[in-house]
C-alpha positions as CSV (number, residue, x, y, z in Angstrom):
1,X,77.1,-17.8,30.3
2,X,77.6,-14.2,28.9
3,X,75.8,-14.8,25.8
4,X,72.7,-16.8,27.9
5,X,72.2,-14.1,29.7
6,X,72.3,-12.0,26.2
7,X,69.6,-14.3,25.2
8,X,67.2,-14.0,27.9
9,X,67.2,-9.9,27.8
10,X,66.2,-10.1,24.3
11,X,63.5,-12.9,24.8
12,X,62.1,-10.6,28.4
13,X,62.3,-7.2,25.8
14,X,60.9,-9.1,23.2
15,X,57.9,-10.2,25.4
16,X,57.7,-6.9,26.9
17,X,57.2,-5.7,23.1
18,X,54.8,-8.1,22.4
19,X,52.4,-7.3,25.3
20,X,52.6,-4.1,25.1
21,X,51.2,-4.6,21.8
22,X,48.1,-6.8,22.3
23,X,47.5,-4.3,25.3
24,X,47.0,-1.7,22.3
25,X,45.5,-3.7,20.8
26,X,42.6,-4.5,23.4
27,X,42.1,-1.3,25.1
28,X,41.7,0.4,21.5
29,X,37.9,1.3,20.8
30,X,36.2,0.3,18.1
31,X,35.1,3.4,15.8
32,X,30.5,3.4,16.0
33,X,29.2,2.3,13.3
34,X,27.6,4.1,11.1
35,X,24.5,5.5,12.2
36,X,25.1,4.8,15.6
37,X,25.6,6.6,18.2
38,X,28.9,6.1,20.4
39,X,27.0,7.5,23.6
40,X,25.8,4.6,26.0
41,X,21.9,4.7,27.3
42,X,20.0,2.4,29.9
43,X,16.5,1.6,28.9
44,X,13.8,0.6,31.8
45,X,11.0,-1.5,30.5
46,X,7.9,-0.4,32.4
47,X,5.5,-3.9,32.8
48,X,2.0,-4.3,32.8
49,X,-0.2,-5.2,35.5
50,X,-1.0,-8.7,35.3
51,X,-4.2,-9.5,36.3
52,X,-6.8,-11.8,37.5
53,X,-11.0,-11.7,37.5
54,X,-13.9,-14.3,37.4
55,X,-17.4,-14.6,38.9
56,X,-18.1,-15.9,42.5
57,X,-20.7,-18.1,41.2
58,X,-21.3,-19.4,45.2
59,X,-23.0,-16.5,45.6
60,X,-25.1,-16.8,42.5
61,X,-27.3,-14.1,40.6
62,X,-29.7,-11.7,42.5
63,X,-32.2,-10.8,40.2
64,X,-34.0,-7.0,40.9
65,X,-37.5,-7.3,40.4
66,X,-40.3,-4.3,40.0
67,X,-43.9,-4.7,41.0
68,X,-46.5,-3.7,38.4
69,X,-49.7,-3.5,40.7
70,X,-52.2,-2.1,37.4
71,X,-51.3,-5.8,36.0
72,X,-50.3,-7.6,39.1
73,X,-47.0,-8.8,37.8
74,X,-43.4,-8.7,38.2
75,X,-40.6,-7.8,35.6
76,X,-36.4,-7.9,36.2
77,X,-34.9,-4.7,35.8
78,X,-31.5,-6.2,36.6
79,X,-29.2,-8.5,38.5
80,X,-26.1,-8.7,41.1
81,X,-23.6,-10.4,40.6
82,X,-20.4,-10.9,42.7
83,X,-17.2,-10.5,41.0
84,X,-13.4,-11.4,42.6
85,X,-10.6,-9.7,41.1
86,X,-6.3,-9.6,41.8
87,X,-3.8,-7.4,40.5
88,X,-0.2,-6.6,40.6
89,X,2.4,-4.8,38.8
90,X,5.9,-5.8,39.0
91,X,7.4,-2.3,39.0
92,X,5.8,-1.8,42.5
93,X,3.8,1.2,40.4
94,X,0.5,2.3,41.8
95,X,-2.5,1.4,39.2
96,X,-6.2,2.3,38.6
97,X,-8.3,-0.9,38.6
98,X,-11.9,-1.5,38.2
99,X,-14.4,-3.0,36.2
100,X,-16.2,-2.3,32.3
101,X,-19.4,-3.5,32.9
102,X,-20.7,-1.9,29.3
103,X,-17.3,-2.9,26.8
104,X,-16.3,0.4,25.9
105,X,-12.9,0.3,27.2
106,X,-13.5,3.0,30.4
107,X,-13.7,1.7,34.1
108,X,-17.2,1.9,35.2
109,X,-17.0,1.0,38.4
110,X,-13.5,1.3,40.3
111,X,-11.9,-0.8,42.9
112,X,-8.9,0.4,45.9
113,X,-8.1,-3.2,46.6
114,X,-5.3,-5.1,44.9
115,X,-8.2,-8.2,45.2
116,X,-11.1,-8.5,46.5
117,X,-15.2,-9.0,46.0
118,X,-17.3,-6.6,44.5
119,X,-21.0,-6.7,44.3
120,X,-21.9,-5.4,40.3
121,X,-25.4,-4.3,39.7
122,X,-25.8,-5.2,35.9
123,X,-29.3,-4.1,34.2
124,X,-31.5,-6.0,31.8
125,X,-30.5,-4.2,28.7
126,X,-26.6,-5.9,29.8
127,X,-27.9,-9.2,29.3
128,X,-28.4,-11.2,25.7
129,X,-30.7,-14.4,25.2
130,X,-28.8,-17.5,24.5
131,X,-30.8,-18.7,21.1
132,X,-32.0,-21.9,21.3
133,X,-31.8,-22.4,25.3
134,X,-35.1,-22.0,27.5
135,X,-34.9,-19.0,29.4
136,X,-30.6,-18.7,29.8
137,X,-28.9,-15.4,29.4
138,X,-25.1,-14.5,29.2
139,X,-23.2,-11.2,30.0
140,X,-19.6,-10.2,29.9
141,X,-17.6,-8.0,31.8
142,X,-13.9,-6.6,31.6
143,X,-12.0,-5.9,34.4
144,X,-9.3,-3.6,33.4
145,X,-5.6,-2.2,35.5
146,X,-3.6,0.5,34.2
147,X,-0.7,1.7,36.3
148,X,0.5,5.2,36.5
149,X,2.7,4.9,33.0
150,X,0.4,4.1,31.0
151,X,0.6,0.6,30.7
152,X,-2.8,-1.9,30.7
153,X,-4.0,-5.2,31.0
154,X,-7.3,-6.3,30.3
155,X,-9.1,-9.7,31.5
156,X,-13.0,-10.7,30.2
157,X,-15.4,-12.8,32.5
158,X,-18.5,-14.0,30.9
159,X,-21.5,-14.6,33.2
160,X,-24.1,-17.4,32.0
161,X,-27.5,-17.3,34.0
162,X,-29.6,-20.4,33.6
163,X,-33.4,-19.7,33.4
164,X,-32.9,-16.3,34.3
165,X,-36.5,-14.6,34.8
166,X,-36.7,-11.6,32.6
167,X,-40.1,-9.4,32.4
168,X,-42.2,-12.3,30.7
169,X,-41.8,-14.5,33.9
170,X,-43.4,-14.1,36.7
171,X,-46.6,-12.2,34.3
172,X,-49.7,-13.6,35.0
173,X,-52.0,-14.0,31.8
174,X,-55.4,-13.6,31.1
175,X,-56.2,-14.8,27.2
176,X,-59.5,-15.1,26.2
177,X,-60.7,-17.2,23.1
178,X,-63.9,-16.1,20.9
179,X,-64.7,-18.5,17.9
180,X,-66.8,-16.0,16.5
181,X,-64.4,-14.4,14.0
182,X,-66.1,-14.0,10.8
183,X,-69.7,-14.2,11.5
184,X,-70.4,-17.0,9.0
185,X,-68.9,-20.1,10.6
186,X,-66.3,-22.2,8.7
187,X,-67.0,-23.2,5.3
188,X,-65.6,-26.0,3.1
189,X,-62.9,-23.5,2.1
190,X,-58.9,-23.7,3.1
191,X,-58.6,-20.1,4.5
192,X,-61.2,-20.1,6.8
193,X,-60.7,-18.0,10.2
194,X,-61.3,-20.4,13.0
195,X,-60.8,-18.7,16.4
196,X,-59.6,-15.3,17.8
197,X,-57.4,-14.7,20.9
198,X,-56.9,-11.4,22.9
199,X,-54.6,-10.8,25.7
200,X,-56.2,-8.4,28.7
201,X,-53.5,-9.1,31.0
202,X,-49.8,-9.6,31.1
203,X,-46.5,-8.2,29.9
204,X,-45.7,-7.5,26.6
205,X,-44.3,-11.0,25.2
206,X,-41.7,-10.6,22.1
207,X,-43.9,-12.6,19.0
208,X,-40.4,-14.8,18.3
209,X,-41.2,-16.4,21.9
210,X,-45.0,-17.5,21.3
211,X,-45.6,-20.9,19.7
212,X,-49.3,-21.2,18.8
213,X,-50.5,-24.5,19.2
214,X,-54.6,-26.6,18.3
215,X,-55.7,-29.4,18.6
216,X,-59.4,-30.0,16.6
217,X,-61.5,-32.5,17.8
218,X,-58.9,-33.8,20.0
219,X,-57.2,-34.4,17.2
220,X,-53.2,-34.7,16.8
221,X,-51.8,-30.7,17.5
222,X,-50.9,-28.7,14.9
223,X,-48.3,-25.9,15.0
224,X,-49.5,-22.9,13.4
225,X,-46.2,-20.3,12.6
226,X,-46.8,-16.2,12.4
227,X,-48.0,-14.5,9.4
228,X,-47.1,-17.8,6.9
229,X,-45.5,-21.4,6.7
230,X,-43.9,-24.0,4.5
231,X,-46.2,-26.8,5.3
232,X,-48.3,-25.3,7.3
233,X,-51.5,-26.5,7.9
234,X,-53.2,-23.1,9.9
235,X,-51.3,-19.7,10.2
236,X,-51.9,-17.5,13.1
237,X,-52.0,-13.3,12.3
238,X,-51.8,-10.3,14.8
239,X,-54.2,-7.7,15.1
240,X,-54.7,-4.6,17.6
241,X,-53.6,-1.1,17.8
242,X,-49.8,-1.5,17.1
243,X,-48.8,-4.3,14.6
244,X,-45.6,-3.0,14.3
245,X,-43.9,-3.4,17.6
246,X,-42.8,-6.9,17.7
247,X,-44.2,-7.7,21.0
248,X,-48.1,-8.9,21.9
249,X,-49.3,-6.2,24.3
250,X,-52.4,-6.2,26.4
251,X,-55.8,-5.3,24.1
252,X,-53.9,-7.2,20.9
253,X,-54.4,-10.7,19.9
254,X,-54.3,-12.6,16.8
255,X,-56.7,-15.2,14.6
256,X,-56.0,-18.5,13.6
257,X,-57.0,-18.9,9.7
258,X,-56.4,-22.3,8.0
259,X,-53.7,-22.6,5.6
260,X,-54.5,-24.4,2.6
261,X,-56.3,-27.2,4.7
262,X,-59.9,-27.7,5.2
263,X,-59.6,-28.1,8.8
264,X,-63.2,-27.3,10.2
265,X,-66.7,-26.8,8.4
266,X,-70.2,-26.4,8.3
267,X,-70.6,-30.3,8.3
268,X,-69.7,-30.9,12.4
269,X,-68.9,-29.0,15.5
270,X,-65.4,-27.8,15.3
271,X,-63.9,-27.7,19.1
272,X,-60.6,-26.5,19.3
273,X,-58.4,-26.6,22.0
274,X,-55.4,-23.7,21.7
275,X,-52.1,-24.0,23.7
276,X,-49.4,-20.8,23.7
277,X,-46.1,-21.6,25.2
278,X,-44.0,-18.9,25.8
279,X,-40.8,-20.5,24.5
280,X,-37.8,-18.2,25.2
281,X,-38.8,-19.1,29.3
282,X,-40.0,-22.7,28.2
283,X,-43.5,-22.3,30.3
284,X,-47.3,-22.8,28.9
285,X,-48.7,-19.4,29.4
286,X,-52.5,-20.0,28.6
287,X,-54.8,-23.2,27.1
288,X,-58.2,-22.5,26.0
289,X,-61.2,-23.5,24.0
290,X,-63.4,-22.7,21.6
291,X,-65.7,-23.7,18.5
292,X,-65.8,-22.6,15.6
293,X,-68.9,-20.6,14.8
């Protein structure tokens, strides 16, 4: 019994050893590694706003319109638009909202609401022709939150306006037609000049968006291009005080010439029947007649 007891004082001491070890063992710390720094730091993460924008398209596109009373017509200057917005930022930090209305990364217009509508008054010059539509624009906005660290979030919302009026709708246009353009009537030749057009009232109307159109004789219609053509069978050219401004302006006009085709003469009466479509709005803005003299 003596040497049991014995036994079990050196197993408990040799436990006791043993424990006392691995309890060196795990409260020892581990040297920092190189390079490292054995001080302890708690980094915060600041967010960034998250955000929400579109267009309220129920309440559609108010277009501004300006009253020219010299020509009696109307031109767009601009448009309203109402926008919705939402913002929050996780950290609960305040945050400067509003909207870009130009792309240049600075709020032009600033909102106090975390959402709401605002009404944005966007000018002509913020709208772009969509190419190959008839009369559609598009514009883009940004709407932009930054919170009181620094950090941002930005959100685009494109605007599409179909058949938006810009300053060549709503013009009234007075054309006349004089066939009288060279004083010696059309000859057998293939450059002859067959008619002459003048505008004396209107807005100024971009040349890309004027398609010249004749008919001779009531004959099938003929597209006549600006300046030249591949194909062509009649050429249209401008004339008046200021042929370098791209757009047709009130006391300017062009001729019609034939191009490479014998299209009227001294042999018959040469009625021709002229169409000019404004094509960027899609609209006819004048058909006349004349004959060729």
């Amino acid at each position: 019994m003596q040497m049991i007891r014995s036994m079990n004082i050196v197993i408990l001491a040799c436990l006791l050893i043993l424990t006392g070890c691995f309890g060196v063992a795990d409260d020892a710390v581990s040297p920092p590694a190189e390079g490292q720094d054995s001080t302890s730091t708690t980094v915060n993460i600041n967010h960034s706003p998250n955000i929400d924008a579109y267009f309220n398209s129920m309440f559609g596109i108010d277009e501004n319109l300006v009253f020219d009373a010299q020509n009696s017509t109307y031109s767009t200057v601009g448009a309203n638009v109402s926008m919705y917005h939402s913002a929050i930022d996780i950290d609960g930090e305040s945050m400067t909202m509003g909207w870009d209305t130009d792309l240049d990364g600075i709020i032009d217009i600033n909102v106090s609401g975390q959402s709401g509508f605002t009404m944005l008054y966007l000018p002509l010059s913020a709208w772009h022709y969509v190419p190959g539509t008839i009369g559609e624009f598009t514009s883009t906005l940004a709407f932009i939150a930054i919170d009181v660290n620094g950090a941002g979030e930005s959100q685009l919302v494109h605007i599409n306006a179909p058949q938006f009026i810009s300053s060549y709708q709503y013009s009234t246009y007075a054309i006349t037609a004089d066939g009288n353009t060279s004083g010696d009537g059309p000859t057998t030749a293939t450059d002859d000049s067959l008619v002459m057009m003048t505008m004396i009232q209107g807005s100024d109307l971009n040349w890309a968006a004027v398609s010249v159109k004749i008919s001779i004789n009531d004959g099938a219609p003929l597209t006549c291009p600006k300046d030249s053509g591949e194909n062509a069978q009649c050429i249209f050219v401008e004339y008046g005080t200021n042929t370098s401004d791209q757009v047709w302006s009130v006391g300017d006009g062009f001729i019609i010439y034939e191009a490479g085709q014998n299209l009227c003469d001294d042999t018959a009466t040469c009625n021709i029947e002229i169409t000019i479509t404004n094509i960027q709005a899609g609209e006819v803005i004048d058909t006349s007649s004349a004959t060729a003299a």
